[in-house]
Every structure is written in structure tokens, then in C-alpha cells.
C-alpha positions in Angstrom: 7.5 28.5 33.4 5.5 27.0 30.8 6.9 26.2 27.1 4.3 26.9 24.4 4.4 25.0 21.5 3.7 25.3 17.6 1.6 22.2 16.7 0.3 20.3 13.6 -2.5 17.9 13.9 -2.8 15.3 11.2 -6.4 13.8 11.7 -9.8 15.5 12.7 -11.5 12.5 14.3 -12.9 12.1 17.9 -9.3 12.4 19.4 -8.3 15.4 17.5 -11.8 17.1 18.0 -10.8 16.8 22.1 -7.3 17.2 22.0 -7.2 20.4 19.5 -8.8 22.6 21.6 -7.8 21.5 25.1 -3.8 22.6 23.8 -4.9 25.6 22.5 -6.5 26.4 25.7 -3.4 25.4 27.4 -1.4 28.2 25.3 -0.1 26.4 22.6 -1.1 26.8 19.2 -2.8 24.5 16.3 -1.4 26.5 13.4 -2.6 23.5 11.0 -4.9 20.6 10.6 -4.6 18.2 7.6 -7.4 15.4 7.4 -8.1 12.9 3.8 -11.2 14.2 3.7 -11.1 18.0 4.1 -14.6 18.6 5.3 -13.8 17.1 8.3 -10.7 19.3 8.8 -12.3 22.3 7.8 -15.0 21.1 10.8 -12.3 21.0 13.3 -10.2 24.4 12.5 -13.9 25.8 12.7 -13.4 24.9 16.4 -10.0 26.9 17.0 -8.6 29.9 16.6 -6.1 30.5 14.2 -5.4 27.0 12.5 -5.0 26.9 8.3 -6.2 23.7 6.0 -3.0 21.9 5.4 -4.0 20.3 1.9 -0.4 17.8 1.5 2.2 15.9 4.6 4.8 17.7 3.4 5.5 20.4 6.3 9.4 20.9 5.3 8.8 25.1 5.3 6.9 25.0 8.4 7.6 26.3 11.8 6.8 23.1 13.8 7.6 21.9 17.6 5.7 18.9 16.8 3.1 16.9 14.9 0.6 14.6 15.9 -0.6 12.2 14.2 -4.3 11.5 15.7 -5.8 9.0 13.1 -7.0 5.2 13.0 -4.1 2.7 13.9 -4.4 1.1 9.8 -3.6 5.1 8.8 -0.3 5.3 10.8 2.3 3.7 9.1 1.3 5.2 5.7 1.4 8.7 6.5 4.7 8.1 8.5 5.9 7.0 5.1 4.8 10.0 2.8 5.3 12.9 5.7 8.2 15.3 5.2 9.3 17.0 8.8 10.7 20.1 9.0 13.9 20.4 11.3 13.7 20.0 15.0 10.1 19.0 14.9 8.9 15.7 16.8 6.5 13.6 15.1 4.2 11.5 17.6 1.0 9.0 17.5 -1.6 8.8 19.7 -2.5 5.0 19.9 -2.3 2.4 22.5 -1.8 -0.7 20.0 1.4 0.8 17.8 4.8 0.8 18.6 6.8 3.9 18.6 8.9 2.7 15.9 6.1 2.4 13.4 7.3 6.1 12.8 10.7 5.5 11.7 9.6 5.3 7.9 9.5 9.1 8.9 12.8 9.6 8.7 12.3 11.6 12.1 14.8 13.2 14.6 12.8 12.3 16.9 9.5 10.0 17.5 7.2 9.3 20.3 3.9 8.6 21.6 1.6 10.5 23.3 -1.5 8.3 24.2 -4.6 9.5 26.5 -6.1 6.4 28.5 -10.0 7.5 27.4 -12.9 6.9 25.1 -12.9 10.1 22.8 -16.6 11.7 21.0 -16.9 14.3 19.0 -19.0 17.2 20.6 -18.5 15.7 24.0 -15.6 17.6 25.3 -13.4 15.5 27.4 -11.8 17.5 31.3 -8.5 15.8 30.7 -7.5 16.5 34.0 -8.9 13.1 34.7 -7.9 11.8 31.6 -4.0 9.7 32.2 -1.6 10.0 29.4 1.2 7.7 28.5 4.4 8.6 26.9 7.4 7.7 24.8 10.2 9.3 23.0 13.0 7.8 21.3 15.0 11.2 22.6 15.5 13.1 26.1 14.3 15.9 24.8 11.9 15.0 22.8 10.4 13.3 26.3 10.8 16.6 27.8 8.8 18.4 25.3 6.0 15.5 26.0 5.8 16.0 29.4 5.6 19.5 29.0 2.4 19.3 26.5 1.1 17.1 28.9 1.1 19.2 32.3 -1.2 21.6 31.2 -3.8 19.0 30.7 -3.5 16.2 33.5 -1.4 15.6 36.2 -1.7 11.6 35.3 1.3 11.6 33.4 3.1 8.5 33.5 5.8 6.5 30.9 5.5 3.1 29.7 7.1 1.6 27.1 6.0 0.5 23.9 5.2 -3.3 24.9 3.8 -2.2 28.2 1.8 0.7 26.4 0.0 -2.4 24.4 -0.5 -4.2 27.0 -2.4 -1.6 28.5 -4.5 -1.0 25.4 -5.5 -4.8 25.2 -6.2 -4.6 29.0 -8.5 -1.3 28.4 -10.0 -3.5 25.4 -10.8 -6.3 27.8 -12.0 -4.5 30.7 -14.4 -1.6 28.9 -15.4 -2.6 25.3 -15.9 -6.7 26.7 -17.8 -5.4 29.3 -20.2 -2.5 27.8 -21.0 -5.1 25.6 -22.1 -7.3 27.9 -24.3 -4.6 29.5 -26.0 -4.5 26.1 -26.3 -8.4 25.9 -28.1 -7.9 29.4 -30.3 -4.8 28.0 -31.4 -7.0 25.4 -32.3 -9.8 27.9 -34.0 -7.3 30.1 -35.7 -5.6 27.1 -37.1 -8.7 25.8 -38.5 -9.3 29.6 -40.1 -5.6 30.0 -37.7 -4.7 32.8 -36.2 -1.3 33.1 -32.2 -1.4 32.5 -31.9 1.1 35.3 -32.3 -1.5 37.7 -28.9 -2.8 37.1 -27.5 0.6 38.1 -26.7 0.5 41.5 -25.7 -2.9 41.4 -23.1 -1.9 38.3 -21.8 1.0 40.2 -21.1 -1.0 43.4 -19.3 -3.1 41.6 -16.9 -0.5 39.8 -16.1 1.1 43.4 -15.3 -2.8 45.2 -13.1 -3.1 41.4 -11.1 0.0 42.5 -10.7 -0.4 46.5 -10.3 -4.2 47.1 -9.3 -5.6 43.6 -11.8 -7.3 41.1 -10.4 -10.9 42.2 -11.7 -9.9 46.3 -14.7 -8.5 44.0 -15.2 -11.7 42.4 -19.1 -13.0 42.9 -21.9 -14.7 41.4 -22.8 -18.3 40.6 -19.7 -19.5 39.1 -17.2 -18.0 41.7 -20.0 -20.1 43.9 -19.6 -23.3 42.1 -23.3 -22.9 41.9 -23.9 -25.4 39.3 -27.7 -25.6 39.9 -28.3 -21.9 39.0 -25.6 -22.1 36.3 -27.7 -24.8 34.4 -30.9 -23.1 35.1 -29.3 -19.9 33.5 -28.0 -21.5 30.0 -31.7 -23.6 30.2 -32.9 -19.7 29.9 -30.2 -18.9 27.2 -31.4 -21.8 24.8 -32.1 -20.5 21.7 -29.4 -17.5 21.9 -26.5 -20.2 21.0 -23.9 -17.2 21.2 -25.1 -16.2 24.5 -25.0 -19.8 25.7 -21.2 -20.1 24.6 -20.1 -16.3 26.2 -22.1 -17.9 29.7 -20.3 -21.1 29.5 -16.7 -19.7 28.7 -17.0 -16.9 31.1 -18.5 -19.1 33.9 -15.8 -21.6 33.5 -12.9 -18.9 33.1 -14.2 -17.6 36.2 -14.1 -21.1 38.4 -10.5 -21.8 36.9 -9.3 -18.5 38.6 -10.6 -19.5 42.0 -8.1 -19.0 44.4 -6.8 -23.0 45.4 -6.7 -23.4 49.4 -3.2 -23.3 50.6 -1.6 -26.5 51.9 -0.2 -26.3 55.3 
């Protein structure tokens, strides 16, 4: 049987504008949103169905089960400091690069973290059921009440610790953010050439799938994994005037050789 909870949301950015909604549609209820710029609160209780404008962080009188704080990492430890918690209400964050205890300053009975592993947009609701979530709690109960929230939306649920949590975020850094930037510095290239960026589709995509069945060091290929040195010249030759791209070539193309695998000795 399924616990509903009574829920605050501090914050009305992309998180908040997926998150909101997919609780409420799991039975539990947004009774109130507070954002620093109401506008953009008012925007997001527009999008559920019963949720007030809180206009102050202090919730003492309210009837909470928890709170989440949904905003940019720089916001966190400042509203931590000026929120006043009502008994027996949890107060949780949802990023991947702060620690648990940056909540303490609340003064809270009981903290934790309640991070979804995804790239959030407003307007472009998120299926969490392929969304993982992360957790923490400084209590058992407070876990419990997590895990709960959490069933209704994903099945992915899994507990990491604060260190390991960040290590994830700088590994989602690396692996997404690195690379979609590279796809643009290889749009541009392509752009500048009059070829069609779809080409690199099927190409990208095969990749992504050998990433996730053998392991991106099996996956490994290209030039440098090659020690082609003729076609890695010929490629930074190509790259001359675009100093930046020469240097994100060189380093990546050496990084790459350094992690070929040595021959065993027998």
C-alpha cells in the first residue's frame, strides 16, 4: 500500500517543472511552491492542481512530509540557512554535486537527497520510469519515506552515498556535457564543409549501443587507439587555425594512447 505524501517544492526550474507534476500524478500532493522570482512559481502551480504561492521559507504552521529543495547548487546552502521546518518534515536536495550535510544549517530532523540521473527542460515532460534516482538520508526513516516517493516514478532506485553520489555527477559531466559538446565542435566542422550533420548519426548511435554491451574501453577506436600517427598529423594540419580545437585533438588523442591496454608479460 502506497504512502501519499504532503509536499513543498522550493524552486520552479526545469527540475521542478518535471518533478511537480509526475508526484502529483503519483498521488501525492504539491500543496506549495516558493520560487525568488514569483512569476516563475506562479508558472509552475499553473501546472498542478491544488498548490498555493508560498511567498517566505518559513513553513513552521505547515502540514509538511517533506520539502524539496529543487534549485541551482550556489542557492542551496543559503536557503538551508534561512528555512524554518515544521516538525517531522524531511528537507531534501536534488543535486548530484552537494553533500547531504550542506542541509544541516537547517537545523533539520532529518536531511537527504533525492537526485534523478537526467537532463531536465521545461515543457518537455520527462517518463521517469527510465529516469534512475539516487538517495540519502541521514535517518531510517527518512530513507523509507524516499524510497517510497521514489517507487511511483521508477523502478531505478538505488543508494549511494554522498562521495559516491559526486562522483557520479562528475562522471555524468564527463561523459554527456564533454561529449555533446564535442558533437557541436564537429557540427561546426561539418557546417563550415557543407555536409549534413545527420551523417554522423548512425555512426553515433553504434557507438552508444557497443558503450553499453561491451564497455567503452573494448569500444575504443579511431586513429589514436591505432597509433595512427600519419592521420593524426594530417588531422591537426586541418585544425590549424582553430588553436582550441588543435589542443582538445592533441590532449584527447594522447589521453586516448596512454590508456591503451600494455601487452601482458608471460
Amino acid at each position: 500500500m502506497h504512502n501519499y505524501y504532503n509536499i513543498a517544492m522550493v524552486g520552479a526550474g526545469n527540475l521542478a517543472w518535471n518533478l511537480a507534476p509526475a508526484l502529483e500524478n503519483n498521488g501525492h500532493r504539491i500543496s506549495m511552491v516558493f520560487n525568488r522570482t514569483r512569476k516563475n512559481a506562479l508558472l509552475l502551480i499553473e501546472q498542478l492542481y491544488r498548490a498555493e504561492l508560498k511567498r517566505n521559507l518559513n513553513f513552521s504552521n505547515e502540514s509538511l512530509d517533506l520539502i524539496i529543495i529543487a534549485v541551482n547548487d550556489n542557492s542551496i546552502k543559503d536557503i538551508a540557512s534561512e528555512i524554518i521546518l515544521p516538525e517531522n518534515c524531511q528537507l531534501v536536495h536534488t543535486s548530484g554535486s552537494q553533500s547531504m550535510n550542506i542541509l544541516e544549517r537547517s537545523a533539520a530532523s532529518s536531511m537527504g537527497v533525492f537526485y534523478p540521473l537526467h537532463s531536465f527542460t521545461k515543457g518537455v515532460m520527462t517518463d521517469f520510469r527510465e529516469v534512475p534516482v539516487f538517495l540519502e538520508s541521514s535517518t531510517p526513516n527518512g530513507l523509507h519515506q524516499l524510497k517510497t516517493l521514489s517507487k511511483g516514478l521508477t523502478k531505478k532506485i538505488f543508494q549511494l552515498t554522498s562521495p559516491q553520489r559526486r562522483a557520479l555527477h562528475l562522471s555524468a559531466v564527463i561523459a554527456t556535457n564533454f561529449s555533446n559538446h564535442l558533437f557541436t565542435l564537429a557540427k561546426k566542422i561539418m557546417d563550415k564543409n557543407g555536409i549534413d550533420f545527420n551523417h554522423l548519426q548512425p555512426l553515433s548511435f553504434s557507438m552508444i549501443q557497443k558503450i553499453f554491451t561491451i564497455g567503452p574501453e573494448a569500444g575504443q577506436t579511431g586513429p589514436a587507439i591505432r597509433n595512427d600517427l600519419e592521420t593524426i598529423d594530417e588531422h591537426l594540419e586541418m585544425l590549424e587555425n582553430e588553436e582550441d580545437l588543435v589542443e582538445i585533438y592533441s590532449i584527447m588523442s594522447k589521453n586516448i594512447q596512454q590508456s591503451r591496454k600494455r601487452p601482458k608479460k608471460h
